[in-house]
C-alpha positions, 0 to 999 in steps of 0.5 A: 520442550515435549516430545509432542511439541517436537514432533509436531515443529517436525511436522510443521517444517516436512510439510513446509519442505514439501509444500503441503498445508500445514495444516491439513497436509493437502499439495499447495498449488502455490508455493508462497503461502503455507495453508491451502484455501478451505483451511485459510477461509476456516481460519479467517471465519473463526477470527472473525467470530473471534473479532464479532465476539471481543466486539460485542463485548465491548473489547478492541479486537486487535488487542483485547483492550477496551475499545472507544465508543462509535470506533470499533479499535482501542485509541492506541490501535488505531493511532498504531494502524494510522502511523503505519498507514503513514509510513507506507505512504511516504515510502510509496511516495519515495518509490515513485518519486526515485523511479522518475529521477527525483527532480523536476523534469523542467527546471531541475528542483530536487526539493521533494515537498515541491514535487508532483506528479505531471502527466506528460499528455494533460489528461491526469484528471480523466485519468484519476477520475476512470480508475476512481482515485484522487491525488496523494497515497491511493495515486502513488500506491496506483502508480506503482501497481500499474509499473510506473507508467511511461506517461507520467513525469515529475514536476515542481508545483511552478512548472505544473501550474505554468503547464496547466494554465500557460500551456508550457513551463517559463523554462521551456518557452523560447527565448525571442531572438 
């Protein structure tokens, strides 16, 4: 390795230390990020061009490959993107689904591919429809930036729906005496 490229790690790891942009030396006002805002937006509006010029070109701007006609990624970056996108929903999905105990709140059934989300007030669909989301990934990513809402609770589909049309569970409902 040359001196240059030593001296120049060195630099980059002092200004780290000293929570300076990388790149302009400037003091960060935060401290999880590594370049202050004017030196981000120049590297972002220079990727952009980048990403418009390999676009124009007819290339994938994620990989540089040739991409699909009417898409603007390569088949192999957007099935890459898809499955991580997959992945973050099903973790999401688990989070949410350990943070409300895993099991249904009525009868107890801990199979997952039978659980939903019940709110406990009746008002899920007024709810959705003010923060514009429907059910599934995008809810599950919601519940969790709102910190998991104390109205919410766990359900199998059977419950759910004896709640929604009956107005209580089977399980709930008091045994004539």
């Amino acid at each position: 390795m040359s001196r240059r490229s030593d001296y120049a790690k060195e630099k980059y790891q002092q200004r780290v230390a000293d929570h300076q942009c990388v790149h302009c030396g400037s003091l960060l006002k935060d401290t999880f990020t590594r370049r202050c805002r004017p030196c981000l937006d120049k590297s972002n509006a220079a990727a952009r061009r980048w990403n418009e010029r390999k676009l124009l070109a007819g290339l994938c701007p994620q990989c540089g490959g040739q991409r699909d006609s009417n898409t603007q990624s390569c088949t192999s970056c957007l099935a890459k993107v898809s499955e991580s996108l997959h992945k973050l929903g099903i973790r999401n999905r688990q989070k949410v689904f350990t943070h409300y105990g895993a099991k249904c709140a009525c009868c107890g059934e801990s199979e997952q591919s039978f659980l939903t989300i019940d709110h406990i007030n009746g008002d899920g669909a007024a709810q959705r429809r003010n923060a514009r989301l429907t059910a599934g990934k995008n809810y599950y990513r919601y519940i969790i930036q709102q910190g998991f809402p104390d109205d919410l609770q766990l359900l199998c589909w059977n419950c759910n729906m004896s709640k929604h049309y009956l107005g209580q569970c089977p399980h709930q409902a008091v045994a004539p005496s």
